[in-house]
C-alpha positions in Angstrom: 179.5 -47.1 -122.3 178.7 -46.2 -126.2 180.2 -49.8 -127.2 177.4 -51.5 -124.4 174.8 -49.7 -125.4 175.5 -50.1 -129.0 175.9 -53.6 -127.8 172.4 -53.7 -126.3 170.7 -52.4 -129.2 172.2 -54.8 -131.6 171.4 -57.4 -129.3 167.5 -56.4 -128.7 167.1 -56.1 -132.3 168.8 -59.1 -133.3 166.3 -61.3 -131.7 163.1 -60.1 -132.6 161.1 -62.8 -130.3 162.7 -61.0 -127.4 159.9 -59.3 -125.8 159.0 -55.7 -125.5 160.1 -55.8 -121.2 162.9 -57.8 -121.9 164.4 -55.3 -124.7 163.1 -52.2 -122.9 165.5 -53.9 -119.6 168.3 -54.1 -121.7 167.9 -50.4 -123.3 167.3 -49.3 -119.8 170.6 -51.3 -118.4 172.3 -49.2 -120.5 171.2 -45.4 -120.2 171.3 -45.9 -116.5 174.6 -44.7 -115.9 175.7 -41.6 -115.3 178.1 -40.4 -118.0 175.8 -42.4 -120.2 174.7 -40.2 -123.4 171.0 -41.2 -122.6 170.4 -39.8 -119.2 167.6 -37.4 -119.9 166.1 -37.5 -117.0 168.0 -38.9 -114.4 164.8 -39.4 -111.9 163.3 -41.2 -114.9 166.6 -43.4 -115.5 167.1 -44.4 -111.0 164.0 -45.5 -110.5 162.1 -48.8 -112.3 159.7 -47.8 -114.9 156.1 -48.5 -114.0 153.5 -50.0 -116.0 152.5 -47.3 -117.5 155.9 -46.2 -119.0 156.6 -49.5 -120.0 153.3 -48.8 -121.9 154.1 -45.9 -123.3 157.9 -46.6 -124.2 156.7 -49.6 -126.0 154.3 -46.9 -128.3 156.7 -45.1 -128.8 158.9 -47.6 -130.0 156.4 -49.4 -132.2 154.7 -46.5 -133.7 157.5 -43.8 -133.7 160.5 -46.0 -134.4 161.8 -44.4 -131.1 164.8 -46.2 -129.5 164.4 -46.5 -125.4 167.4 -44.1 -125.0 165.5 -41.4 -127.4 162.7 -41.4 -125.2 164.9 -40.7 -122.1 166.9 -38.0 -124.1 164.2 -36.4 -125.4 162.1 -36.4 -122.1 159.3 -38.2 -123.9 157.4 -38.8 -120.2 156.2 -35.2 -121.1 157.3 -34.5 -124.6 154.6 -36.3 -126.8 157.4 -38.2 -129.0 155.2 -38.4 -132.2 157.2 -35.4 -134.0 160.7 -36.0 -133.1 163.3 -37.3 -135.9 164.4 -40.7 -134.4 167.4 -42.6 -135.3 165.0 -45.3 -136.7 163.9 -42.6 -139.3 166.4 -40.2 -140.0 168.4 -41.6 -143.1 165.1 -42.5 -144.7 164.2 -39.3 -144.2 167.6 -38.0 -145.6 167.1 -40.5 -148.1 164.0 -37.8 -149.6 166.3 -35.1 -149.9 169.3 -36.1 -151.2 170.5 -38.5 -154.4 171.3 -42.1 -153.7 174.6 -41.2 -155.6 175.3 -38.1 -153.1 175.7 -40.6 -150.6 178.8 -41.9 -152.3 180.5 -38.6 -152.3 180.3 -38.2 -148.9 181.8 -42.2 -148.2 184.6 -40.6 -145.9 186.3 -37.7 -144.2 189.2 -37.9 -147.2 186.5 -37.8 -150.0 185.0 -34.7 -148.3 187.5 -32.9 -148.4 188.2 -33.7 -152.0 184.4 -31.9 -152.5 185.3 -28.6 -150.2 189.2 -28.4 -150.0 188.9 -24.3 -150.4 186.9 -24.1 -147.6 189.2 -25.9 -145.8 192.1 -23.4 -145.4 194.4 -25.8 -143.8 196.6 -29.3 -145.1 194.7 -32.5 -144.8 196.4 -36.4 -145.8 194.5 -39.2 -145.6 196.4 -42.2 -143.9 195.2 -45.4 -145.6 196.9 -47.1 -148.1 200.9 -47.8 -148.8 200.6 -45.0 -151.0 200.1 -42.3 -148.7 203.1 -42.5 -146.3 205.7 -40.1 -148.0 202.7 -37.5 -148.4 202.1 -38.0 -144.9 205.3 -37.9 -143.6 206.0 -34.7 -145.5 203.3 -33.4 -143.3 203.7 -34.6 -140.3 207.2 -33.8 -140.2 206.0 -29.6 -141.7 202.8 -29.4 -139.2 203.1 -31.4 -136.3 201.3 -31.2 -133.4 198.4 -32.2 -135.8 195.0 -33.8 -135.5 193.8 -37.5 -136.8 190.2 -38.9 -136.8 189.3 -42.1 -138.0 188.2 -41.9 -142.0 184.8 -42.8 -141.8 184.9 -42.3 -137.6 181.6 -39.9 -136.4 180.7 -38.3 -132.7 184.4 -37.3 -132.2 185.7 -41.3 -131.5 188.9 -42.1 -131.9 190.2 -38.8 -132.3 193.7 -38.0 -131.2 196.3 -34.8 -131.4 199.6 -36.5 -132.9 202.2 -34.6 -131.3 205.7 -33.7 -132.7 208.5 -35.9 -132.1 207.5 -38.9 -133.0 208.7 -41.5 -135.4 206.5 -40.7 -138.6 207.1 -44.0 -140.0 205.6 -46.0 -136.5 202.8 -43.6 -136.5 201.9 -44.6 -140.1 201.4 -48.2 -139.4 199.1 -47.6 -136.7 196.8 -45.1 -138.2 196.7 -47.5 -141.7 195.6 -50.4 -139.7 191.8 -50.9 -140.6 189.7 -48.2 -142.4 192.5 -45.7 -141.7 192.8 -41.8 -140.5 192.6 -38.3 -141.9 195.1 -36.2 -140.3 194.8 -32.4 -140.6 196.3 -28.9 -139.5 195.4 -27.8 -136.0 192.6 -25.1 -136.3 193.5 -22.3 -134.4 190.5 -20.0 -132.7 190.5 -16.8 -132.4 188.7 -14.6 -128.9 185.9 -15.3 -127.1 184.8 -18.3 -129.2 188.0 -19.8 -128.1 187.6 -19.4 -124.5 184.4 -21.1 -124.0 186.6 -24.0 -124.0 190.5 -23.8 -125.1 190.9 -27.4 -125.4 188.7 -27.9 -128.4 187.8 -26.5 -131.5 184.4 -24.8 -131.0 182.2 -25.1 -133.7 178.7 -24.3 -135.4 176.5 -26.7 -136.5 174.6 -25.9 -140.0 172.5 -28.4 -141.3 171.2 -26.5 -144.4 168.1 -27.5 -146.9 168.2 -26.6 -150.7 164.7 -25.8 -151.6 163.7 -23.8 -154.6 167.1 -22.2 -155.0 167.3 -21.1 -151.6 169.8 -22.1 -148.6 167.7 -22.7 -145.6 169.7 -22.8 -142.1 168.1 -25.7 -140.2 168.3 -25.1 -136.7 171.9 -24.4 -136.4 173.5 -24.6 -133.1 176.8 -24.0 -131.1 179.0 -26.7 -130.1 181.6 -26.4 -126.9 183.9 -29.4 -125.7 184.3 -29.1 -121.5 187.6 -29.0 -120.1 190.5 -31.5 -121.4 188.3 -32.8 -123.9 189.6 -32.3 -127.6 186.0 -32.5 -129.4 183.1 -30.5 -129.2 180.6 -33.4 -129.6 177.7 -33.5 -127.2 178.0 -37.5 -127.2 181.5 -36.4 -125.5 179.5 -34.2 -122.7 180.0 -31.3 -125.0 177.3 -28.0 -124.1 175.0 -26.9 -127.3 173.3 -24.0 -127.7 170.8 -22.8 -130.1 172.2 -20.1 -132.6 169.6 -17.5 -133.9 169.9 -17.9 -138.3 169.9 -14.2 -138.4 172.1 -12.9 -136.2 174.4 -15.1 -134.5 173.1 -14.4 -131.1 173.0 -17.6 -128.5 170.4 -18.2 -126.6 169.6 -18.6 -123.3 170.1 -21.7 -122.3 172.5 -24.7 -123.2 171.8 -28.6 -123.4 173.8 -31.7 -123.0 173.1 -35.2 -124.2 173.1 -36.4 -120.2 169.9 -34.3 -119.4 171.5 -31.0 -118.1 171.1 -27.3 -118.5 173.8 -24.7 -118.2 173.2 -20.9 -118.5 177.0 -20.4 -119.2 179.9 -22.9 -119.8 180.5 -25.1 -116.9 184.2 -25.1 -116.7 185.0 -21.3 -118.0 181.6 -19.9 -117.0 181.2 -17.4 -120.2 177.4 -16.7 -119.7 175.7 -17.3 -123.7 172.9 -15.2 -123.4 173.5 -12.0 -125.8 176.8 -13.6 -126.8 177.5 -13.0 -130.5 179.5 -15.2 -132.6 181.3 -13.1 -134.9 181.7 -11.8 -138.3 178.1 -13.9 -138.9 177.6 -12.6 -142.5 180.5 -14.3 -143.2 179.4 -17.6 -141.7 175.8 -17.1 -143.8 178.0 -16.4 -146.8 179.5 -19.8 -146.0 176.6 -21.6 -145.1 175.3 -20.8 -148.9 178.7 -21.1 -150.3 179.1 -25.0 -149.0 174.8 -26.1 -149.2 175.4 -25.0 -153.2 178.9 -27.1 -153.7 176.6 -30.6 -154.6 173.0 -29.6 -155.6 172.5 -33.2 -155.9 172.8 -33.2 -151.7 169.9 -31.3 -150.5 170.1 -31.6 -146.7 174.0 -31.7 -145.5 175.2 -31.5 -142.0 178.5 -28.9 -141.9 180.5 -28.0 -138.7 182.6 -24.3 -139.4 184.6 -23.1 -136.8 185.7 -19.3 -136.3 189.6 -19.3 -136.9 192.3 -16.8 -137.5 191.6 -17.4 -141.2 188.0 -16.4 -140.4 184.9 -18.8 -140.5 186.5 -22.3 -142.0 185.1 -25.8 -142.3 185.6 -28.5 -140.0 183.5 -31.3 -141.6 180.9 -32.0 -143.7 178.0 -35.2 -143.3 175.5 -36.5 -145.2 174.0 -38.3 -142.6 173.9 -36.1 -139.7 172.1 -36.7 -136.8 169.2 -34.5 -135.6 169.7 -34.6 -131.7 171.4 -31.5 -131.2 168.7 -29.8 -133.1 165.4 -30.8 -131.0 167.1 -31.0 -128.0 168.6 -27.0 -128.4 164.4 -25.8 -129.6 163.4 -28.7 -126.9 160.7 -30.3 -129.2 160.5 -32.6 -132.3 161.4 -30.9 -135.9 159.9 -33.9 -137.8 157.0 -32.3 -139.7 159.0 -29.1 -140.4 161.5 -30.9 -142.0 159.3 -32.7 -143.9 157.6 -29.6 -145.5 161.2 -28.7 -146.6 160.8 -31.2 -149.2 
């Protein structure tokens, strides 16, 4: 379903003649599905848009940069859709905060962990050129089970758990083909922040801003994967919910990227209100430790995850996305963003 919408869009925008109903059809042929990522409102999505919607999508589009599927995601039929971060937007936006040459350290997964390997705390190869199979093979062969994700992959696609007994050398030439894979240690949770969901690694999203000196926590959220699924990614029907900065605490409720609201985890049914992650000051000590690595990178995206080693990183992105964000505080963070610069 992400391939035809991503399909759609490149299509729609491809052919700027096409006209507003004809490319607001084609987004809306694509977010009409349930396990769609852009089924907001799903009474919105069923029935055919009026005149009026068409209206106002088409405003939204052409004054907002805001993609049909935003509009449903975000709820924009009651939302006003004026302050919310679009996809259209964001890397100019990012663009503001950090160096054009920061972008380059960030290229992959493999140069990432070049920048943060202490945070780390676990083996990670890259799987990409000739060059890299007897360090790989040394690992695979020490640490299997082990988990691989495409080099410059995003949203959790593509990821697999390589398990053990396999022949290192055939597993080699697959993962080289194309851009390549980064395989790494398994994390291992620890408690309660395991068993929101076992299958996955659960982790915090931290998108800090350095202004002044100062690390400020962004909005940060939690990140659960549902039963059987391997990521956490909301794109991959993971559950968010917003984290207070100060405390760890959870909130209330929890969002999803198909429109719907859980009070508690849907397949282990841990209630999140009052639930604290732990040992927070370490994540804040973190947070401040990572935001300060690349001064020249003002605004980063970082996912940490509670292990047995303590609060670890998982990645690191220089071009994160903003959904999880406005959808956890339910409204647009545009203009507060902006007054971070």
């Amino acid at each position: 379903m992400r391939i035809l919408k991503r399909a759609a869009i490149a299509v729609a925008n491809r052919f700027p003649l096409l006209s507003d109903e004809s490319k607001m059809k084609i987004y809306c042929a694509c977010i009409t599905d349930p396990e769609s990522a852009a089924s907001r409102h799903l009474e919105l999505l069923s029935r055919k848009p009026d005149q009026r919607m068409y209206a106002d999508m088409r405003k939204a589009l052409h004054k907002y940069g805001m993609f049909y599927d935003e509009y449903a995601v975000y709820g924009c039929d009651v939302n006003p859709p004026g302050d919310y971060i679009t996809e259209a937007g964001r890397m100019t936006l990012l663009s503001h905060f950090n160096d054009k040459n920061a972008f380059s350290l960030f290229a992959d997964k493999y140069s990432v962990y070049s920048l943060f390997r202490d945070y780390y705390k676990r083996r990670l190869v890259r799987v990409s050129r000739s060059s890299d199979y007897e360090a790989f093979a040394s690992f695979y062969n020490d640490c299997a089970p082990v988990f691989a994700k495409p080099l410059r992959g995003s949203c959790g696609n593509g990821a697999v758990i390589l398990e053990s007994g396999d022949n290192a050398k055939a597993l080699f030439e697959t993962l080289s083909r194309g851009e390549g894979y980064v395989c790494e240690e398994l994390i291992r949770q620890n408690g309660a922040v395991r068993d929101f969901n076992p299958d996955s690694v659960n982790t915090v999203r931290f998108t800090t801003v350095l202004k002044d000196g100062k690390v400020i926590p962004f909005y940060p959220f939690f990140r659960m994967g549902r039963k059987g699924g391997i990521t956490d990614n909301a794109g991959a029907s993971g559950v968010m919910v917003p984290v207070d900065s100060e405390t760890g605490r959870l909130g209330k409720v929890g969002r999803d990227e198909n429109g719907r609201y859980f009070n508690r985890h849907p397949d282990s049914k841990i209630p999140f209100d009052g639930f604290l992650l732990p040992e927070w000051d370490n994540a804040l000590n973190l947070m401040a430790s990572l935001a300060r690595t690349v001064p020249a990178a003002r605004c980063v995206s970082f996912d940490i995850a509670y292990s047995a080693n303590g609060w670890i990183l998982v990645e690191a992105n220089l071009r994160g996305q903003f959904i999880g964000q406005q959808l956890c505080c339910g409204k647009g963070l545009y203009t507060e963003l902006v007054s971070l610069l």
